[in-house]
VOZA-155803 format. One record per residue (C-alpha): residue in three letters; x, y, z negated. Coordinates in nm, 3 decimals. Layout:
N
> ala_X_Y_Z
...
//
This chain:
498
> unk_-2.823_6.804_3.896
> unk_-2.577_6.726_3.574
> unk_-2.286_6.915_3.746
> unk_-2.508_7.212_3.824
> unk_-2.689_7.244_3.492
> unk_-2.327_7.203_3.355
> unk_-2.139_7.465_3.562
> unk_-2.454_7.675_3.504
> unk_-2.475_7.642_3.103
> unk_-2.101_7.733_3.090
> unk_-2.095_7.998_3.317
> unk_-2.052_8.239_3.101
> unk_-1.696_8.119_2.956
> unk_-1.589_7.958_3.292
> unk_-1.626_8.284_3.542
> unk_-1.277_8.427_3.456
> unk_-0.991_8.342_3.647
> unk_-0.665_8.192_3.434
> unk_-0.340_8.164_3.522
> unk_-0.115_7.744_3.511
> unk_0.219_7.686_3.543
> unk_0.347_7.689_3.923
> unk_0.583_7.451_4.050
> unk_0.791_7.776_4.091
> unk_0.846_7.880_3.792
> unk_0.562_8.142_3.800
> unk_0.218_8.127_3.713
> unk_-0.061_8.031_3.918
> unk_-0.365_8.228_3.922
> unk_-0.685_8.031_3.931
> unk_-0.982_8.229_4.047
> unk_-1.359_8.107_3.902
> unk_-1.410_7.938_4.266
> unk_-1.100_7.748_4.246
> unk_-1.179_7.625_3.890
> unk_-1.522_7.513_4.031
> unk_-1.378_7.335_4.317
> unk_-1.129_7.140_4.064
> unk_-1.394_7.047_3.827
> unk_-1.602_6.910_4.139
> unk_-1.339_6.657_4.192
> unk_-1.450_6.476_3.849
> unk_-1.715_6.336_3.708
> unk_-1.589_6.423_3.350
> unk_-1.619_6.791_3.239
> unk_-1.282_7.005_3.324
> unk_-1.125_7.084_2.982
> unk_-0.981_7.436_2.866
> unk_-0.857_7.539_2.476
> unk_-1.174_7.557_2.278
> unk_-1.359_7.317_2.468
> unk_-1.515_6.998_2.299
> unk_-1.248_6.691_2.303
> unk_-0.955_6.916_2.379
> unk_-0.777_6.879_2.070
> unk_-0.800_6.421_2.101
> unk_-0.716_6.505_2.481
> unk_-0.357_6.719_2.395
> unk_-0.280_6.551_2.059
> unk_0.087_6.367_2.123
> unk_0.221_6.118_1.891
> unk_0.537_6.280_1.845
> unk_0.459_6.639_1.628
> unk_0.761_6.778_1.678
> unk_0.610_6.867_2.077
> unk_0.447_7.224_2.070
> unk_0.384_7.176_2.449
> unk_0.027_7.244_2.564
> unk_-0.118_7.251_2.946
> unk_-0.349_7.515_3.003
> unk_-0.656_7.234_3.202
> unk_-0.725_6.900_3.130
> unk_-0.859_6.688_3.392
> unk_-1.003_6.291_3.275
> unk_-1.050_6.107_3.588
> unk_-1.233_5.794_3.609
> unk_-1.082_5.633_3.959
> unk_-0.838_5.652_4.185
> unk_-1.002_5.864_4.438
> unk_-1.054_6.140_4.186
> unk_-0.658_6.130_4.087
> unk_-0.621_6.142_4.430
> unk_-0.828_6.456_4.472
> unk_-0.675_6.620_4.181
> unk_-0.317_6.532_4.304
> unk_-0.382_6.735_4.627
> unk_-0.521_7.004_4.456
> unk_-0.204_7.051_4.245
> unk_0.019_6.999_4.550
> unk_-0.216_7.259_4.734
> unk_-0.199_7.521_4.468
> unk_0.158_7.439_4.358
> unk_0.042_7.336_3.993
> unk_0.277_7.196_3.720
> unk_0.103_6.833_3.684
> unk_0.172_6.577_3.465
> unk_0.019_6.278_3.339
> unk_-0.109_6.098_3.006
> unk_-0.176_5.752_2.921
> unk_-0.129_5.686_2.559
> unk_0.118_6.053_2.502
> unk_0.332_5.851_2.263
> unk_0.646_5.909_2.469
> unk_0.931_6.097_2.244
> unk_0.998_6.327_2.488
> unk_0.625_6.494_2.499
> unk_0.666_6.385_2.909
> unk_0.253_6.360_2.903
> unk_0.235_6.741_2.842
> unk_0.366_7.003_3.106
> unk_0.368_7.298_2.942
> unk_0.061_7.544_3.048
> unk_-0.014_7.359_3.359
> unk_-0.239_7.057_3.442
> unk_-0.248_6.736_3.260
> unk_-0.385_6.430_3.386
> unk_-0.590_6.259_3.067
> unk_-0.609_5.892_3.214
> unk_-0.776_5.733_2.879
> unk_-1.134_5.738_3.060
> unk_-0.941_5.461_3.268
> unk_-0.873_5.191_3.019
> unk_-1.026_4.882_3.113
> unk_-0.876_4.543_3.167
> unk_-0.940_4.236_3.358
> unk_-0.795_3.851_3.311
> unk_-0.775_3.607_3.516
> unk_-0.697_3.317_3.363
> unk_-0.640_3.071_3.612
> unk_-0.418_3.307_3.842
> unk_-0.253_3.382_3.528
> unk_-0.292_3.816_3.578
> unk_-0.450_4.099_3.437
> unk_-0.522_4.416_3.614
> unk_-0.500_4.695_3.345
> unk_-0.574_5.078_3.378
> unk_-0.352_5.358_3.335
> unk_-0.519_5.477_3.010
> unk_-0.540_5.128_2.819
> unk_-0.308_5.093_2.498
> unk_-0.093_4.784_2.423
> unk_-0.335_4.631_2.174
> unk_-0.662_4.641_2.436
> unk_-0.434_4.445_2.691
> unk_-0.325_4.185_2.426
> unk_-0.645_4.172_2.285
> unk_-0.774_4.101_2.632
> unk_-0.520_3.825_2.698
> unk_-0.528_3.653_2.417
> unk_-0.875_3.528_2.375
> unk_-0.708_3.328_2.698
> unk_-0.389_3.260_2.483
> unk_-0.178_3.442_2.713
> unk_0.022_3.779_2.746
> unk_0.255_3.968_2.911
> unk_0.525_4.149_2.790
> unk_0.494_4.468_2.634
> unk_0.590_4.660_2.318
> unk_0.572_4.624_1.949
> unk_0.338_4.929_1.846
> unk_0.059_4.829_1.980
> unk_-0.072_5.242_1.962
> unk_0.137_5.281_2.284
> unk_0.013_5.320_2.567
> unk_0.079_5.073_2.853
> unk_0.128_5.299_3.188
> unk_0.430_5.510_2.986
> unk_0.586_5.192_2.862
> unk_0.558_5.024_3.186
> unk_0.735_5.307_3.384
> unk_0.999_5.321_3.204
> unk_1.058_4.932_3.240
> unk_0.910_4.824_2.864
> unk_1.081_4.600_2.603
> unk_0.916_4.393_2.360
> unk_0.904_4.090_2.158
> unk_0.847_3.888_2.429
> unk_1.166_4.041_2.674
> unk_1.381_3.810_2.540
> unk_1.185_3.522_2.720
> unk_1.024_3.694_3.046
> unk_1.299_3.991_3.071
> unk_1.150_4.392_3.114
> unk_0.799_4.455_3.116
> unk_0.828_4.513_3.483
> unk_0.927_4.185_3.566
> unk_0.618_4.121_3.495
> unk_0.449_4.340_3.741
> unk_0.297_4.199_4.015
> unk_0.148_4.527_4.186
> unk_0.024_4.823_4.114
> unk_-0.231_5.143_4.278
> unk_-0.023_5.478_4.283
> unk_-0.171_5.794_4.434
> unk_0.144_5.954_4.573
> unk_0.228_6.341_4.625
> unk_0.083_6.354_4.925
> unk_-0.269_6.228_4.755
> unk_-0.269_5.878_4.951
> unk_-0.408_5.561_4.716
> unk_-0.112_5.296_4.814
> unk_-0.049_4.965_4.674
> unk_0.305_4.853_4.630
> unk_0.464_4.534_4.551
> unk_0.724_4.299_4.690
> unk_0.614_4.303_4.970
> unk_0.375_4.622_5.067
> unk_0.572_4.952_4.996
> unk_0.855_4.737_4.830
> unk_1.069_5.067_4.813
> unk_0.808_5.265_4.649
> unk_0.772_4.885_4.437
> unk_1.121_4.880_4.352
> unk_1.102_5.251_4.201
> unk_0.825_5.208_4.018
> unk_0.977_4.930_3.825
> unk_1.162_5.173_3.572
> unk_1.112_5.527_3.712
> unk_0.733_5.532_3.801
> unk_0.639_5.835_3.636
> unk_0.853_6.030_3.937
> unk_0.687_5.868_4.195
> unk_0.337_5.938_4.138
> unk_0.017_5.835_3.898
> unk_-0.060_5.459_3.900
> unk_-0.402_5.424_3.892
> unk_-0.405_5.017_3.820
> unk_-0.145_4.798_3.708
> unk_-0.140_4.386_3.763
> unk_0.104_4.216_3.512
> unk_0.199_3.804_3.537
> unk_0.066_3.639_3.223
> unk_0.252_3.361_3.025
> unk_0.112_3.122_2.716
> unk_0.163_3.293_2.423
> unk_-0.007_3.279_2.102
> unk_-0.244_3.299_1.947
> unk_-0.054_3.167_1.741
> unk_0.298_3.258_1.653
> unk_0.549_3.310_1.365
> unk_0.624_3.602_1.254
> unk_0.617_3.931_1.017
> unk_0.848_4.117_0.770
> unk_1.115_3.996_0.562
> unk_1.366_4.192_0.386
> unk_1.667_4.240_0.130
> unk_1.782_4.476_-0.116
> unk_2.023_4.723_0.042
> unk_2.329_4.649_-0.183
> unk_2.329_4.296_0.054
> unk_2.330_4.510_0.381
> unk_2.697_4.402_0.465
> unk_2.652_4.026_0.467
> unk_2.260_4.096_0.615
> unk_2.453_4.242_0.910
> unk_2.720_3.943_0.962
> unk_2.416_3.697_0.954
> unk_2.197_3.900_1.201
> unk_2.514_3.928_1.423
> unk_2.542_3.495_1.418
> unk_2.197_3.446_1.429
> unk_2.104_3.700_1.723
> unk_2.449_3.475_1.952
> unk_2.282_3.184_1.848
> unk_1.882_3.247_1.885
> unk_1.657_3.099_2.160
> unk_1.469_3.263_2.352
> unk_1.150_3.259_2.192
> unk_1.272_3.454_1.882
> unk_1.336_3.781_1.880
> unk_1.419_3.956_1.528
> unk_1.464_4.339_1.487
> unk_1.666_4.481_1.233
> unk_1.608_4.800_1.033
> unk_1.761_4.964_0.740
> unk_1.461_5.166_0.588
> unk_1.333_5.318_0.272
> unk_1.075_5.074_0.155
> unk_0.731_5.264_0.155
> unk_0.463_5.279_-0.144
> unk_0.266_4.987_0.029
> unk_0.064_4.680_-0.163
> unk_0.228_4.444_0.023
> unk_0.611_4.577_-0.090
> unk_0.628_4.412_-0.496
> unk_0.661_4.779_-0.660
> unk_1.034_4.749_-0.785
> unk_1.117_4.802_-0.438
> unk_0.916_5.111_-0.304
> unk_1.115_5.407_-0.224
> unk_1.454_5.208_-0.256
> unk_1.666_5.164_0.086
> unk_1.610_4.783_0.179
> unk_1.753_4.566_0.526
> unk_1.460_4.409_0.692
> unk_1.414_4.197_1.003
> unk_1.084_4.205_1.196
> unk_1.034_3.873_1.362
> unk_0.850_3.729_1.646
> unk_0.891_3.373_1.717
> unk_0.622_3.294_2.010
> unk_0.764_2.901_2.058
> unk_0.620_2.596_1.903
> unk_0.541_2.590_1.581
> unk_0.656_2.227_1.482
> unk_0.990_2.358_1.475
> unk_0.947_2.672_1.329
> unk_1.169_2.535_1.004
> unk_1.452_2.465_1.223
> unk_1.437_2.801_1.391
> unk_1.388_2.985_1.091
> unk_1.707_2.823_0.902
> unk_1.957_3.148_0.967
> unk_1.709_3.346_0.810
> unk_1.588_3.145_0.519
> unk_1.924_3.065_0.417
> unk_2.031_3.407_0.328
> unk_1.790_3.329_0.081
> unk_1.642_3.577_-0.221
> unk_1.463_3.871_-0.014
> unk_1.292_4.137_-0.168
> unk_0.997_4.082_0.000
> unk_0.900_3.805_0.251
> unk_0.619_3.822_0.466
> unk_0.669_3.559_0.717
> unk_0.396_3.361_0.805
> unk_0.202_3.242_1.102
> unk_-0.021_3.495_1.214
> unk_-0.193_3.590_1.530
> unk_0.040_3.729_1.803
> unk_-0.200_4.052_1.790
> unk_-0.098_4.075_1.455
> unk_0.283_4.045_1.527
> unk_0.245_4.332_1.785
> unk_0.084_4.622_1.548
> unk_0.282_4.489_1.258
> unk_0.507_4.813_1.299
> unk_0.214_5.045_1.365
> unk_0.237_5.221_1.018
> unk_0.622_5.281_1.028
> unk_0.525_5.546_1.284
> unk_0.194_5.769_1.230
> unk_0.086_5.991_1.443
> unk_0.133_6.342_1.412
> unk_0.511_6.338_1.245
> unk_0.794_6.503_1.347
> unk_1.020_6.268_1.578
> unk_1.359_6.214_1.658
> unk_1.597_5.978_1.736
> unk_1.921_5.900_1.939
> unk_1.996_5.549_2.099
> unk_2.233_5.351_2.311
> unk_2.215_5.020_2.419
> unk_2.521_4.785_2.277
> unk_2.695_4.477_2.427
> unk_2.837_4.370_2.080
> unk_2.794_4.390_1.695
> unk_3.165_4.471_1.628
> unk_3.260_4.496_1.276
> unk_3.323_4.871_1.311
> unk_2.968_4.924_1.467
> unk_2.801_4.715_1.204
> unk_3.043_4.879_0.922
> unk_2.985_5.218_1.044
> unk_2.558_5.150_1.042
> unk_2.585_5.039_0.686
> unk_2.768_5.363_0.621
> unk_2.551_5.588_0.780
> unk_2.241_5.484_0.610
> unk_2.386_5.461_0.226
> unk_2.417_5.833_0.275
> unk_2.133_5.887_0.475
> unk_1.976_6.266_0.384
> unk_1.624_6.185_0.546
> unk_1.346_5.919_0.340
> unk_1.182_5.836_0.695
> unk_1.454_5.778_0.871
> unk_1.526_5.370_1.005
> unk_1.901_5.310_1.183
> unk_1.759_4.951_1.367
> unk_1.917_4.708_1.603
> unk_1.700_4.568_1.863
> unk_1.798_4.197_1.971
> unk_1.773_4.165_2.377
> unk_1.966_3.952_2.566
> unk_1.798_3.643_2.755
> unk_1.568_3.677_3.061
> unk_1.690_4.071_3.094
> unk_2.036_3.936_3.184
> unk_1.936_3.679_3.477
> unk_1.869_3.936_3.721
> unk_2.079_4.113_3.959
> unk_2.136_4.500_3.857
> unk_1.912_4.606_4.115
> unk_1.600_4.423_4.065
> unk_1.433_4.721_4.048
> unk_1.487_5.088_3.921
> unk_1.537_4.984_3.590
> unk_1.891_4.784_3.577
> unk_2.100_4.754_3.250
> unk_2.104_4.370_3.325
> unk_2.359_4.375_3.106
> unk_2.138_4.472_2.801
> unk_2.227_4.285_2.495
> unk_2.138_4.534_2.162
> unk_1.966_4.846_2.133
> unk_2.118_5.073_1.808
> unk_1.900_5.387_1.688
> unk_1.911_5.643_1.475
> unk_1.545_5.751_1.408
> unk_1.416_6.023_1.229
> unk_1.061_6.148_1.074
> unk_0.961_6.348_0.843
> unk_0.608_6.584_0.773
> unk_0.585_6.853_0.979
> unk_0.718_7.214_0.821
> unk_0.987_7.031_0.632
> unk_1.267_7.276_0.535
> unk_1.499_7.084_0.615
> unk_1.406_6.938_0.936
> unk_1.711_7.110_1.138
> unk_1.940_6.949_0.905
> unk_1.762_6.628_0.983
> unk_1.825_6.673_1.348
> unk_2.223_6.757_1.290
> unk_2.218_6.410_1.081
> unk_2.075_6.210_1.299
> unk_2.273_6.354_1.629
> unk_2.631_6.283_1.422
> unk_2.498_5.957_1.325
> unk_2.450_5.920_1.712
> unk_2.825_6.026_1.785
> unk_2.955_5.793_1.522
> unk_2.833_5.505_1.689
> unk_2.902_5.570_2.024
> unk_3.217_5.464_2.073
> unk_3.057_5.115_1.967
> unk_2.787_5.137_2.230
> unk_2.745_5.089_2.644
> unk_2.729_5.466_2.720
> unk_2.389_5.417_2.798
> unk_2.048_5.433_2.680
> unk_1.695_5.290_2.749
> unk_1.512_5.604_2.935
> unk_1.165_5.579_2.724
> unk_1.364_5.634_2.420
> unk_1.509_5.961_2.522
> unk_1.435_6.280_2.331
> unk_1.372_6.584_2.513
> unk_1.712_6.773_2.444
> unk_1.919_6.518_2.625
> unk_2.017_6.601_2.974
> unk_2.064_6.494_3.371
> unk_2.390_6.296_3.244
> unk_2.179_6.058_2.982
> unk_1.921_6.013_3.280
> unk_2.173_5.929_3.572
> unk_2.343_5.705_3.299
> unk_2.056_5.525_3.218
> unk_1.971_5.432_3.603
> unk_2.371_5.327_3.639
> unk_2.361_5.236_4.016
> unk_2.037_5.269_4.133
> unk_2.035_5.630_4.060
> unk_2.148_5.772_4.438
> unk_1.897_5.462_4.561
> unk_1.578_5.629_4.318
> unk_1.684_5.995_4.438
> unk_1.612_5.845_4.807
> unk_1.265_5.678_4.716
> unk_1.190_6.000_4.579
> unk_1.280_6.234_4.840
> unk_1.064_5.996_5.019
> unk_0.737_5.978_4.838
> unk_0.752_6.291_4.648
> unk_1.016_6.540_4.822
> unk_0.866_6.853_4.647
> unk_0.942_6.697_4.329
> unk_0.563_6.755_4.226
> unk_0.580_6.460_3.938
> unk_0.838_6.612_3.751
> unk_0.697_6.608_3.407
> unk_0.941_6.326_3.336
> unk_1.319_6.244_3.291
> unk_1.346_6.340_3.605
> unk_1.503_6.267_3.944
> unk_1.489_6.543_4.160
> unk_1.470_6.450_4.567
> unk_1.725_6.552_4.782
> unk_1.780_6.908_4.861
> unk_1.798_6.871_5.284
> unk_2.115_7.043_5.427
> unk_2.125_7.334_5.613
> unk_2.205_7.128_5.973
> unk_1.917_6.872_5.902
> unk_1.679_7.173_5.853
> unk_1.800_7.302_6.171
> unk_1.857_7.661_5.995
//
């Protein structure tokens, strides 16, 4: 009876056929019947422009994406993904998929075609004794860790807690804690996908491990998890941690101490480092708002007895600007960052990961920023290292086992700046400057949307011909492509028999 006084109230606006983006490259035209039948597949209302909770369903972190689908669908289990999946194989929709939409990129958001709001699906359950937590696809970073932590546990994830945990996880996810228990999917234990071809499948090590092993770094081109189950470790809720920082004059000898203290850290410390415009904030003493600064944001998640003698490198630089180490709950630690990126700013950034802080690298950084054009913008160094490098290069899709240092040159600034192309120039010859000091290859959440096939096949190294076969597999039309994508396999004339 809801559904049919619904459909019947909104007749009047929701009798006209519209046209969605086709898989082809043309639109699709949706008739009033086939609008019905898609809205009949969930038991949340199907959203069009106009419609009440569009606007919170479309709105993307990152400003600087225009992109908007034409439907919104906000399913609330995995059979309704499922039946929305074969719809858009059936009509040959554009699909794609959002869990928190604060990927760079804009990847939650195919342009006019149908978008998969999974934020209806956000809850999470812990098991404290088996040590997991099965988490939805529409949860954020700070409900899991607020979940896990009333058992003093979690699992690794990222440091803005705003982010939404399916995107991060896909992508393979780096955190505080990666230094200890290595990618984010290390830490998966299984997960629900619906797959092109609509099925519900669980895949692990050992059911589906092909479809497994893909999903552990390129999961958004294999289909829409529905359910996630990460391994839990102690941590918290307790830990050490927070901002600390220097006047930028010091920046030279602040990078030569980060480089020895980064070769010489344990695992249970991880320290970022940014070079940053200090912002108009109580806790920054006001002689020190709007002037460039070098700050480290620190999480130390071992025991506290000895957090003196794992603090040393960094208290005997001595005289910060401001120092706002403490211990603090691990929740805490994780949205510590959360206001050094609002939502609804413009966006962009270039990054690579590193093996080594050379002098020239560090040298050139330093540079850089002193005549940096752009107040918002951070140049930051991301310590790694650790459990990442104990695995083989193919333990799953994600690889870079060799990760030591991620370097980035990030931009923001309001949107309808003047000089926001300028911004972009900056920031992309900032990129080239350093790259001769970098791997050749970057971390595939952190790409921007203008970078192409060769950043994505660089990013997957050697497991990129092994991911084009799992996807030619499970999704050979190349349906989930609202991604950095890896396209299937195009068969050959012989195999087709043509």
């Amino acid at each position: 009876m809801k559904r049919e006084s619904r459909n019947a109230a909104e007749a009047g606006r929701r009798i006209t056929d519209m046209e969605v983006g086709g898989l082809d490259g043309f639109p699709v035209i949706l008739t009033s019947v086939d609008l019905e039948t898609l809205e009949s597949l969930v038991a949340e209302p199907l959203l069009r422009p106009g419609d009440s909770g569009w606007g919170s369903a479309v709105l993307l972190w990152n400003g600087l994406v225009t992109k908007k689908p034409a439907l919104v669908v906000q399913p609330t289990s995995a059979r309704e993904v499922s039946a929305v999946v074969m719809f858009a194989a059936e009509h040959r929709l554009q699909i794609s998929t959002k869990g928190g939409g604060h990927n760079i990129a804009g990847t939650a958001i195919a342009d006019g075609g149908l978008m998969l709001d999974m934020s209806r699906m956000n809850s999470v359950e812990v098991d404290p004794v088996a040590r997991l937590a099965q988490v939805g696809p529409g949860c954020l970073l700070q409900d899991v860790d607020r979940a896990t932590q009333e058992h003093g546990l979690a699992t690794v994830l990222g440091f803005i807690s705003e982010v939404g945990v399916a995107g991060l996880t896909l992508g393979g996810g780096l955190g505080y804690l990666s230094r200890r228990f290595g990618w984010t999917v290390d830490n998966l234990e299984e997960v629900e996908i619906v797959t092109a071809d609509g099925l519900v499948r669980t895949a692990s090590r050992h059911e589906n491990p092909d479809l497994f092993w893909g999903v552990r770094g390129a999961g958004a081109n294999l289909g829409v998890v529905t359910r996630f189950t990460f391994r839990l470790h102690e941590v918290g809720p307790t830990v050490y941690g927070g901002l600390i920082a220097w006047p930028f004059e010091r920046t030279d000898e602040i990078l030569r101490r980060y480089r020895t203290l980064t070769s010489r850290a344990p695992r249970e410390l991880a320290v970022w480092l940014i070079l940053m415009t200090a912002p108009a904030e109580p806790f920054i003493p006001e002689q020190w708002q709007g002037k460039k600064i070098c700050a480290m944001a620190v999480c130390y998640s071992g025991e506290l007895r000895i957090v003196p003698e794992v603090m040393a490198s960094i208290r005997e630089i001595g005289d910060p600007a401001v120092d706002l180490l403490s211990e603090q709950p691990y929740a805490q630690v994780q949205s510590y960052l959360d206001d050094s990126e609002p939502k609804g700013l413009h966006y962009y950034w270039k990054t690579e990961y590193a093996d080594e802080l050379s002098d020239d690298l560090l040298s050139t950084i330093r540079e850089l920023f002193d005549g940096c054009p752009i107040e918002g913008a951070e140049l930051g160094v991301l310590h790694l290292a650790g459990a990442i490098n104990e695995h083989s290069e193919d333990d799953g899709a994600v690889g870079n086992r060799n990760a030591r240092y991620v370097i980035g040159s990030n931009g923001m600034w309001d949107p309808g700046d003047p000089a926001a192309d300028s911004y972009r120039a900056w920031i992309r010859e900032s990129w080239e400057r350093q790259r001769p000091f970098t791997a050749g290859r970057s971390y595939i959440n952190f790409q921007t949307a203008d970078e192409g096939q060769q950043q994505v096949r660089a990013a997957y190294g050697t497991n990129y011909e092994r991911l084009v076969q799992v996807k030619t597999k499970y999704d050979p039309d190349n349906l989930f492509r609202s991604n950095r994508n890896i396209a299937p396999s195009v068969p050959s004339m012989e195999s087709t028999g043509s």
